[in-house]
C-alpha positions as CSV (number, residue, x, y, z in Angstrom):
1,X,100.5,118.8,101.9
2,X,99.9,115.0,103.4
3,X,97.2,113.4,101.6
4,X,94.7,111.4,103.2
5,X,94.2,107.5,101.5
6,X,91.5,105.9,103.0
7,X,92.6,102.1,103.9
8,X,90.3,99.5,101.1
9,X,87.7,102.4,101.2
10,X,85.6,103.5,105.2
11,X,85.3,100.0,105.4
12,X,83.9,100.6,108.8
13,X,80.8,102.1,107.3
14,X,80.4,98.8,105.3
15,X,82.6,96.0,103.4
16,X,86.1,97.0,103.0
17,X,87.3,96.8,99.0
18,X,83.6,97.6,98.1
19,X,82.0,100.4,96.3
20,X,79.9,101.5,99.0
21,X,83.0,101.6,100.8
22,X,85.0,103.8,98.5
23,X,81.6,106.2,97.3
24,X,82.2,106.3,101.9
25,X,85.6,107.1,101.7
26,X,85.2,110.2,98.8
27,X,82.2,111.5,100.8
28,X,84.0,111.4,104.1
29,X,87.0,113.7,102.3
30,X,89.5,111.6,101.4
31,X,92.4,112.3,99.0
32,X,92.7,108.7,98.1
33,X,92.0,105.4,98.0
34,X,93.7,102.6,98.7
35,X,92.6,99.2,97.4
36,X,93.7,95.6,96.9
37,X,93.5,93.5,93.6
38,X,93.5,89.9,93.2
39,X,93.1,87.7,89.3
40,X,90.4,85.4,88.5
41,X,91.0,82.0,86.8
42,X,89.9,83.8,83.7
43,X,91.9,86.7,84.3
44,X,89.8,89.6,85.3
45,X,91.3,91.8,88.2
46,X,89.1,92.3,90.6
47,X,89.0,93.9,94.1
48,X,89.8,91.8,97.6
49,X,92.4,91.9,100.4
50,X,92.5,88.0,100.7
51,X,93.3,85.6,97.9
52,X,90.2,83.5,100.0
53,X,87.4,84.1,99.8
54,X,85.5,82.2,102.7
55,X,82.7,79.6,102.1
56,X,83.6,80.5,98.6
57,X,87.4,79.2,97.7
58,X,90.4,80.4,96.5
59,X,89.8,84.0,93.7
60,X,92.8,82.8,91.3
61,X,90.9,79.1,91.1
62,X,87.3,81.1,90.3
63,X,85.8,82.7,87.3
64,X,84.5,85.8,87.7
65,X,81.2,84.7,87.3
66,X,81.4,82.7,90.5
67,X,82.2,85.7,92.5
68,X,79.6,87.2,94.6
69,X,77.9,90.5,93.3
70,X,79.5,92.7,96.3
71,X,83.2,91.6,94.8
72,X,84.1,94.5,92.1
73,X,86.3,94.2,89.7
74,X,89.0,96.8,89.5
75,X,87.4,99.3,86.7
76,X,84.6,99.1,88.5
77,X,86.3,100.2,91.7
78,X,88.1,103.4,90.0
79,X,84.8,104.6,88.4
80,X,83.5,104.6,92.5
81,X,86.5,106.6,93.4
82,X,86.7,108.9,90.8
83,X,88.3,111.9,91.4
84,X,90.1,110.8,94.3
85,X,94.0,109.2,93.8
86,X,94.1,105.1,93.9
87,X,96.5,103.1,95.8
88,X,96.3,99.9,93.8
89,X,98.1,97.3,95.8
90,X,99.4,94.0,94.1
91,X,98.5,90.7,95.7
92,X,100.9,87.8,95.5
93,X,100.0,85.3,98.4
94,X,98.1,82.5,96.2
95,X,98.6,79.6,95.2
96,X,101.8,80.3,93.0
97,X,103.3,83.5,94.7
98,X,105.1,85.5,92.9
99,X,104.5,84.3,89.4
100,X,100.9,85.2,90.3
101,X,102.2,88.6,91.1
102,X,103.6,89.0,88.0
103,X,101.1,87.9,86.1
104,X,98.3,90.1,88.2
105,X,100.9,93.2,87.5
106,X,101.2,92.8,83.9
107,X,97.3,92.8,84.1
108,X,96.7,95.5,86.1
109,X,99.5,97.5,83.9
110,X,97.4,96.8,80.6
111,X,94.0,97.7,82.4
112,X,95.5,101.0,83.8
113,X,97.6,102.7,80.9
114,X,95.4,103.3,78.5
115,X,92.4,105.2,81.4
116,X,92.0,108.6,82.1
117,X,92.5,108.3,85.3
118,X,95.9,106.7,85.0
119,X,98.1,110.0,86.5
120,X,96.2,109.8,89.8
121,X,97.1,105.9,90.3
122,X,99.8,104.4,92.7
123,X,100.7,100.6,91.5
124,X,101.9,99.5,95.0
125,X,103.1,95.7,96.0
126,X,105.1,94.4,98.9
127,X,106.7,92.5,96.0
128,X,109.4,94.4,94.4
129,X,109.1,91.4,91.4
130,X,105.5,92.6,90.7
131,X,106.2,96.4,91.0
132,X,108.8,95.6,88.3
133,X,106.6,94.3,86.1
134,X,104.4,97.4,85.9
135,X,106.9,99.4,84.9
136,X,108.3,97.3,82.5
137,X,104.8,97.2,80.9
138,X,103.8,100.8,81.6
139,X,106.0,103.1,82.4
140,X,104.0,105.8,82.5
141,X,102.1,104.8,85.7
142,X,103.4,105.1,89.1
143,X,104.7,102.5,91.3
144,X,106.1,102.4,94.6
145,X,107.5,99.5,96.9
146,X,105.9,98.4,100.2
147,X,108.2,97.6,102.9
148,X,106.3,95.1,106.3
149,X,107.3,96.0,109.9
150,X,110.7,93.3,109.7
151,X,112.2,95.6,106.5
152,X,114.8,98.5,106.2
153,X,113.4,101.6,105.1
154,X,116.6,103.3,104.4
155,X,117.9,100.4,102.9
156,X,114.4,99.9,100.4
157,X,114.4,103.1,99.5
158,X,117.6,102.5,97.5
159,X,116.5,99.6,96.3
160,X,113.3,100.9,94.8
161,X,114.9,104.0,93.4
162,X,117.0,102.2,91.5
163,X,114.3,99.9,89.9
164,X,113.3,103.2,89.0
165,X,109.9,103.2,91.4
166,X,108.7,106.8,92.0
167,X,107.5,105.6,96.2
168,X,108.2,103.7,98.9
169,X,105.3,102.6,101.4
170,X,106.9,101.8,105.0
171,X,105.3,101.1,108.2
172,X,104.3,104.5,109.9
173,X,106.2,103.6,112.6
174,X,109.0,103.2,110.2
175,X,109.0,106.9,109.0
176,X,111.5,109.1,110.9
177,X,113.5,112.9,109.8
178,X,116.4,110.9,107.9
179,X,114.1,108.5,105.5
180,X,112.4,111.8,104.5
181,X,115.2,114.0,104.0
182,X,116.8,110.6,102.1
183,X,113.1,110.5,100.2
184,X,113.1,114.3,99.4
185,X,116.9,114.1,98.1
186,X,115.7,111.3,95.8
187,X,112.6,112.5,94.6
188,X,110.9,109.8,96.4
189,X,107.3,109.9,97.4
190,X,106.5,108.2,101.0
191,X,103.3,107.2,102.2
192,X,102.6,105.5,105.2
193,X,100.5,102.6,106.5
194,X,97.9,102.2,107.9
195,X,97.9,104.8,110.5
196,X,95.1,106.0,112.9
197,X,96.5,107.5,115.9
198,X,95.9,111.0,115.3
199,X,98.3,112.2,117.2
200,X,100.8,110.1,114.6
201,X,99.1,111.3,111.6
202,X,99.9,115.0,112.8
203,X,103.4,114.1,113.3
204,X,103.9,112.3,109.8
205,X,102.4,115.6,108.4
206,X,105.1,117.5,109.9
207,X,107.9,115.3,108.4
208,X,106.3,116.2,105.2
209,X,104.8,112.8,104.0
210,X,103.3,112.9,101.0
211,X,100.2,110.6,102.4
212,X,99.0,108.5,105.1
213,X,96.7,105.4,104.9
214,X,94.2,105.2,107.4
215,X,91.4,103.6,108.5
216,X,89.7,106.6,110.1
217,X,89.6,109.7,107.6
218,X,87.9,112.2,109.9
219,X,89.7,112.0,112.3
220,X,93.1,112.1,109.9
221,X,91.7,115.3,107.9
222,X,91.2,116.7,111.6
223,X,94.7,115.7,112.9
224,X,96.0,117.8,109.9
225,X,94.2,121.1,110.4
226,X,91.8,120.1,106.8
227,X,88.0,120.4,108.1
228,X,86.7,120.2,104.8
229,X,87.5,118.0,101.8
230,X,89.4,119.0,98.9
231,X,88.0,120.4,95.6
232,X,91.2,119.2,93.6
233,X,92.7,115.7,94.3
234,X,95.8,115.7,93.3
235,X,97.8,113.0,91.2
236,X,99.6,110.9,94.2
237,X,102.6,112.2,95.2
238,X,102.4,115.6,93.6
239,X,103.2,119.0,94.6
C-alpha cells in the first residue's frame, strides 16, 4: 500500500517544519512525515527547510538559544509525530556544503539510533556524501537518496543500492513502470516528491510506490481509495 508523507508537516494549516504543523499532518491521516533538519553553531539539529533564517541570519552561524521559539529541534519534532513514519531530510546548502552535510548526518545518526522510534525513520539527502555518512554511523537506520528534476532515476538507483541505501526519492514525474519494476527487483523502496495532483497520486499508487510526499493529505488519502486514517503506521517502506 502507498503511504501518505505529509510535505514539512500541513504547513498550509500553519508554519511548515513546526509542531503544530506535524500534530496537523497526524490528525489529517497521514502515514508520514516528512521534515527538514539543519545544525546550530553549537550543534543541535534542529528543524527548517532553509539554512536562513530571515531577519534572523544564517542557522549553522546561531546557537540554539538565538533561534526563535517556533524553530524545533529535531527530538522535539519526532515526539509531535509520533506514531507516524519520519522523512528526515539532510540539509547541505550552508555556508560549507557538503562538509556541513556530513557533519549534520553524523549528528542526526547519533540522535536517531539509540530512539525508539528509530525503525519508522527515513534519513533522506539529495547528497549521496551525507546519506553515506548515516550509514557509516548507524546502520541500522534507513536511508535513501534524493534525486532533483535534472537527475537519472535508473541510473541513481544503482548508484544508491550499491552504497547500500534501502530508497531512492525521485521526482514524481520521474517515476515510470521500468524504475519500479528495477526498484522491486532490488529491494528498493521509492517515494516520490512532492506530489499534489490527485489524479498523479492515484497513478503512483498503481505503480506500487511505497509513498508519496504531498502537500495536500486529504486529498492524497482520497486519491487512493483510504477515507480514514490508519490505526498502524508502518515502518517506511514496509510491507
Amino acid at each position: 500500500m502507498t503511504e501518505i508523507f505529509a510535505h514539512r508537516g500541513s504547513w498550509h494549516l500553519t508554519r511548515e517544519n513546526t509542531v503544530p504543523a506535524f500534530i496537523a499532518a497526524r490528525e489529517l491521516g497521514a502515514d508520514g512525515v516528512e521534515l527538514d533538519v539543519q545544525l546550530t553553531a553549537d550543534g543541535a539539529v534542529v528543524v527548517h527547510h532553509d539554512s536562513d533564517l530571515p531577519g534572523v541570519g544564517p542557522i549553522a552561524a546561531l546557537s540554539s538559544k538565538e533561534l526563535p521559539d517556533w524553530l524545533p529541534t529535531l527530538g522535539e519534532a519526532l515526539e509531535a509525530c509520533a506514531p507516524l513514519a519520519v522523512n528526515v531530510e539532510i540539509k547541505d546548502e550552508g555556508p560549507t556544503g557538503a562538509a556541513q552535510g556530513r557533519a549534520l548526518a553524523s549528528k542526526v545518526a547519533a540522535l536517531l539510533s539509540p530512539r525508539r522510534e528509530a525503525a519508522r525513520i527515513v534519513v533522506s539527502s539529495f547528497s549521496l556524501s551525507a546519506i553515506d555518512e548515516v550509514r557509516a554511523c548507524a546502520p541500522s537506520l534507513a536511508t535513501a537518496l534524493l534525486i532533483d528534476v535534472a537527475g537519472d532515476p535508473m541510473a541513481w538507483l544503482v548508484t544508491a543500492h550499491r552504497h547500500g541505501h534501502g530508497g531512492l526519492h525521485p521526482f514524481f514525474l520521474d517515476v515510470d513502470e521500468a524504475l519500479m519494476k528495477a526498484a522491486k527487483a532490488s529491494g528498493m523502496a521509492i517515494r516520490a516528491w512532492t506530489v499534489d495532483d490527485p489524479a498523479r497520486i492515484a497513478a503512483l499508487a498503481v505503480l506500487d510506490v511505497d509513498a508519496v510526499i504531498t502537500n495536500d493529505v486529504p486529498a492524497a488519502l482520497h486519491a487512493i481509495g483510504r477515507s480514514q486514517p490508519r490505526a498502524d503506521p508502518r515502518p517506511p517502506g514496509s510491507v
